[in-house]
Structure formats: structure tokens, C-alpha cells
MOPAC internal coordinates of N, CA, C and O (Angstrom, degrees):
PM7 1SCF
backbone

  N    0.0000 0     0.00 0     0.00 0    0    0    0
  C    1.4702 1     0.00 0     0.00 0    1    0    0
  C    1.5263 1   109.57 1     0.00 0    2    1    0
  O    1.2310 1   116.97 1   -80.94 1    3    2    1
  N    1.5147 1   123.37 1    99.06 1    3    2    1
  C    1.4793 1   124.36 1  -172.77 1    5    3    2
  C    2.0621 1    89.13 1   -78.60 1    6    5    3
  O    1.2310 1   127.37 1   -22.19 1    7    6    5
  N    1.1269 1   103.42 1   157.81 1    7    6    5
  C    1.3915 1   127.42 1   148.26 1    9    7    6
  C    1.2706 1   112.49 1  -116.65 1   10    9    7
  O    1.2310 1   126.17 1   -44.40 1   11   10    9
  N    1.7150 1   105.75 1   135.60 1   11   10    9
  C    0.7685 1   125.91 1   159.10 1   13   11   10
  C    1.3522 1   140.42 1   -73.57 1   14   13   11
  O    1.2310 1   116.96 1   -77.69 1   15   14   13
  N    1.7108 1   123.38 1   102.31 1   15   14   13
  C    1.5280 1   109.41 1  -178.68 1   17   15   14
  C    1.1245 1   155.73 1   -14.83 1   18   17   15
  O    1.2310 1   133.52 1   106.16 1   19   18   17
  N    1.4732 1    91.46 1   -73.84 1   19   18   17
  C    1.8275 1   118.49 1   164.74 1   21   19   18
  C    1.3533 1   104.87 1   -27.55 1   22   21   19
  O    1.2310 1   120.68 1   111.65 1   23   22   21
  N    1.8285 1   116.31 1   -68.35 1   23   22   21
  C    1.4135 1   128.87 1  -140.77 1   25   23   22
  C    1.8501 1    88.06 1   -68.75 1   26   25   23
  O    1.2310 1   124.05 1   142.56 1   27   26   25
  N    1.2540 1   109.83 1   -37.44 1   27   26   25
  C    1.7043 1   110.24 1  -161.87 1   29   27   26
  C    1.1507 1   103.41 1   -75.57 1   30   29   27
  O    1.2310 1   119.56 1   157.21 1   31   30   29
  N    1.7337 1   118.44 1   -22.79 1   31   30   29
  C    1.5273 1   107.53 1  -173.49 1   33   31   30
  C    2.2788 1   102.54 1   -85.77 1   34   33   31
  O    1.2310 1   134.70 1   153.71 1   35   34   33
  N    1.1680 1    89.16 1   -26.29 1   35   34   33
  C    1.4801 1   110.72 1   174.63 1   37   35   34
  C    1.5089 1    97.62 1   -36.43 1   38   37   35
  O    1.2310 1   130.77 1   120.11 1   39   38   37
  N    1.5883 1    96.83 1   -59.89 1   39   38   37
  C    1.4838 1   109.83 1  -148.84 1   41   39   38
  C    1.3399 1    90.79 1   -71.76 1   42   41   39
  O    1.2310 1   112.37 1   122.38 1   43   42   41
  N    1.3760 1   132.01 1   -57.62 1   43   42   41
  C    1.5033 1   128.96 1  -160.51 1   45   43   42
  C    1.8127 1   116.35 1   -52.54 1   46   45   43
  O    1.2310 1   126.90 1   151.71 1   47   46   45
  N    1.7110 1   104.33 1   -28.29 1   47   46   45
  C    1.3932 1   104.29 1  -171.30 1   49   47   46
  C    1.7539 1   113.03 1   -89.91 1   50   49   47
  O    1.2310 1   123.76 1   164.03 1   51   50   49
  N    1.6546 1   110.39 1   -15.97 1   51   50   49
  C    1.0983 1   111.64 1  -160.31 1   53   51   50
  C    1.5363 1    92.05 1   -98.83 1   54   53   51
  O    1.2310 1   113.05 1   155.98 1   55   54   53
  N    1.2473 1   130.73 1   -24.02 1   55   54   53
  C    1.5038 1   119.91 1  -175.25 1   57   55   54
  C    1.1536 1    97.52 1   -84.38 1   58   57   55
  O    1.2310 1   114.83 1   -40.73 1   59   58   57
  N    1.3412 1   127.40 1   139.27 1   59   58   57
  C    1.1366 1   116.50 1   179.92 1   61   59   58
  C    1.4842 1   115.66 1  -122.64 1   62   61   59
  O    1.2310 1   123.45 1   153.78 1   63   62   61
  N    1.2673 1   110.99 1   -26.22 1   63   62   61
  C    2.1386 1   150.26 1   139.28 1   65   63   62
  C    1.5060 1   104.86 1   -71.50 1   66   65   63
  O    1.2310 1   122.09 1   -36.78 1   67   66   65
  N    1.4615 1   113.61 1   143.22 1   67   66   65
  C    1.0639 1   101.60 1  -176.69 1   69   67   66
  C    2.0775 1   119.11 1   -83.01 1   70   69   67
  O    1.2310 1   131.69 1   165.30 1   71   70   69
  N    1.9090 1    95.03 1   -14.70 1   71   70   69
  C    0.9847 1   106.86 1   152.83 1   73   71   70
  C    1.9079 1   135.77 1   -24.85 1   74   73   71
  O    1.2310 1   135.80 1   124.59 1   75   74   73
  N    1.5718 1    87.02 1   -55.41 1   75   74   73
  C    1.7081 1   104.60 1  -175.31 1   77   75   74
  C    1.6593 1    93.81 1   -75.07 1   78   77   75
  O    1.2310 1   122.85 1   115.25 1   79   78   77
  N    1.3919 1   112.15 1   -64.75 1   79   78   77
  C    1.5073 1   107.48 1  -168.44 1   81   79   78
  C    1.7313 1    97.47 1   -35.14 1   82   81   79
  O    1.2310 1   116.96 1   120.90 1   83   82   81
  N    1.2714 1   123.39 1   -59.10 1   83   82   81
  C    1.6159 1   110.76 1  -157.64 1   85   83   82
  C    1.3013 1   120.75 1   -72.55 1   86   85   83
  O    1.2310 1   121.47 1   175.38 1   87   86   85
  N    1.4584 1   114.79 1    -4.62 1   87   86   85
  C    1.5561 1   116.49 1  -178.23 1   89   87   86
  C    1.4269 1    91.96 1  -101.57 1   90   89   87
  O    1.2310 1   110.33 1   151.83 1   91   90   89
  N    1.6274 1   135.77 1   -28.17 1   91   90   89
  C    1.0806 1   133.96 1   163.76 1   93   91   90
  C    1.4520 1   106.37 1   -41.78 1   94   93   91
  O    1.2310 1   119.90 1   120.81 1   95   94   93
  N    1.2295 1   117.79 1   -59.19 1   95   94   93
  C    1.8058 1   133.53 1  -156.28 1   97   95   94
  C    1.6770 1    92.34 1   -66.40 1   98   97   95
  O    1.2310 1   119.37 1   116.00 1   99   98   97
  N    1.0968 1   118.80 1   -64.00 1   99   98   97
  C    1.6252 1   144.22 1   165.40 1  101   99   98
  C    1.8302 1    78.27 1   -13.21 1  102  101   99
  O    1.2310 1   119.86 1    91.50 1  103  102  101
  N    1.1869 1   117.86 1   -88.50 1  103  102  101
  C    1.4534 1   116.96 1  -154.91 1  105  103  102
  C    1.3299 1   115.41 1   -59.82 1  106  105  103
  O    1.2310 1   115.79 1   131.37 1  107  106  105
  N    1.3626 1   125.60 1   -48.63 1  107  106  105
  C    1.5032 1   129.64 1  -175.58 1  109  107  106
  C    1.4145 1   100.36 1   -76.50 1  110  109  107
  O    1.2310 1   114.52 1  -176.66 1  111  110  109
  N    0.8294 1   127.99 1     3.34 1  111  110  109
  C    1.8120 1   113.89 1   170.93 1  113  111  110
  C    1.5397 1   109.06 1  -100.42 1  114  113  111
  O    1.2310 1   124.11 1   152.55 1  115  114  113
  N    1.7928 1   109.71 1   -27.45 1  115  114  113
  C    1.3812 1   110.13 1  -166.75 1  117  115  114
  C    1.5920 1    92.52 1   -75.07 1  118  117  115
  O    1.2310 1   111.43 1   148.14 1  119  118  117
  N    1.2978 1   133.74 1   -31.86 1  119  118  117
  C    1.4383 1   145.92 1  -145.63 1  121  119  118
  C    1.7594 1    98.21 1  -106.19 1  122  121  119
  O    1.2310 1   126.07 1   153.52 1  123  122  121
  N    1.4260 1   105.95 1   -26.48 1  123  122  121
  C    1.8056 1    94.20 1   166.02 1  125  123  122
  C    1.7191 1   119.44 1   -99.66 1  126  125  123
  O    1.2310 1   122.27 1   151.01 1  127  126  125
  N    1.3524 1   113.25 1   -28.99 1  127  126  125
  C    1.4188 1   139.77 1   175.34 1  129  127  126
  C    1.7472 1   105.71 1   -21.73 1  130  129  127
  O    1.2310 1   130.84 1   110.68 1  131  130  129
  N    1.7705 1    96.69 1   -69.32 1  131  130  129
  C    1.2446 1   101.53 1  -170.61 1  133  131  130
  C    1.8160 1   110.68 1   -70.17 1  134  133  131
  O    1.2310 1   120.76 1   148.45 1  135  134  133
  N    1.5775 1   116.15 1   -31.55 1  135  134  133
  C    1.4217 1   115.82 1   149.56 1  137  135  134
  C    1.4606 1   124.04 1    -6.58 1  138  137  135
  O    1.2310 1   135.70 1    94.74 1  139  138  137
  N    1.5159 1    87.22 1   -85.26 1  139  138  137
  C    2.0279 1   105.36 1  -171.52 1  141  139  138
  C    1.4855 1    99.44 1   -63.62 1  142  141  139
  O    1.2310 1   119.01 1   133.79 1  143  142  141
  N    1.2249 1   119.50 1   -46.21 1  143  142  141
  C    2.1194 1   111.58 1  -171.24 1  145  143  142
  C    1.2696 1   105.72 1   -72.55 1  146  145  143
  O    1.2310 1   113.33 1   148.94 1  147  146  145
  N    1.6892 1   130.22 1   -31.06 1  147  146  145
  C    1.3904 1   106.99 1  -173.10 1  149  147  146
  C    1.2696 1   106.37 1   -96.16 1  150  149  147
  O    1.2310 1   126.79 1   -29.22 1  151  150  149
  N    2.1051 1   104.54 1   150.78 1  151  150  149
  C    1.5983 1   106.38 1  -177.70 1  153  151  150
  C    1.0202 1   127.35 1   -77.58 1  154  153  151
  O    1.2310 1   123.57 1  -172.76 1  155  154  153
  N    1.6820 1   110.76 1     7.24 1  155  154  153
  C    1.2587 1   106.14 1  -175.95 1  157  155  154
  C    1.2689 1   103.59 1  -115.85 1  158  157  155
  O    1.2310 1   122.77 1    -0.60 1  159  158  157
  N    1.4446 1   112.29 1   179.40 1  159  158  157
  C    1.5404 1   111.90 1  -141.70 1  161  159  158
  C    1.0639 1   119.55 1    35.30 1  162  161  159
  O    1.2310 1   120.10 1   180.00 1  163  162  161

């Protein structure tokens, strides 16, 4: 499972509550998730 930089540095500047960070995280995981499990692409 690579992480992506960008998205983590994304994440660190835009949450600013840790509230936001986790609904932030909430989204970029639902939107990379299916990424890493499906074989395609």
C-alpha cells in the first residue's frame, strides 16, 4: 500500500481540527481505496 505524499501533506495543511483532518482522511481513502483493490488500472 504506497501513500501518496502530496495527498498526506494535503491532508496535514487542510485539517486544521482534527475533526476536519478525519473527514478529510474519510474522503481520500474512499477515492484511493477502490484504486489499490481494483486490478484494473
Amino acid at each position: 500500500m504506497k501513500n501518496r505524499p502530496t495527498e498526506h501533506a494535503c491532508l496535514m495543511t487542510t485539517g486544521k481540527d482534527t475533526g476536519e483532518t478525519a473527514r478529510f482522511g474519510q474522503q481520500v481513502m474512499s477515492r484511493v481505496l477502490p484504486e489499490i483493490t481494483s486490478p484494473v488500472r
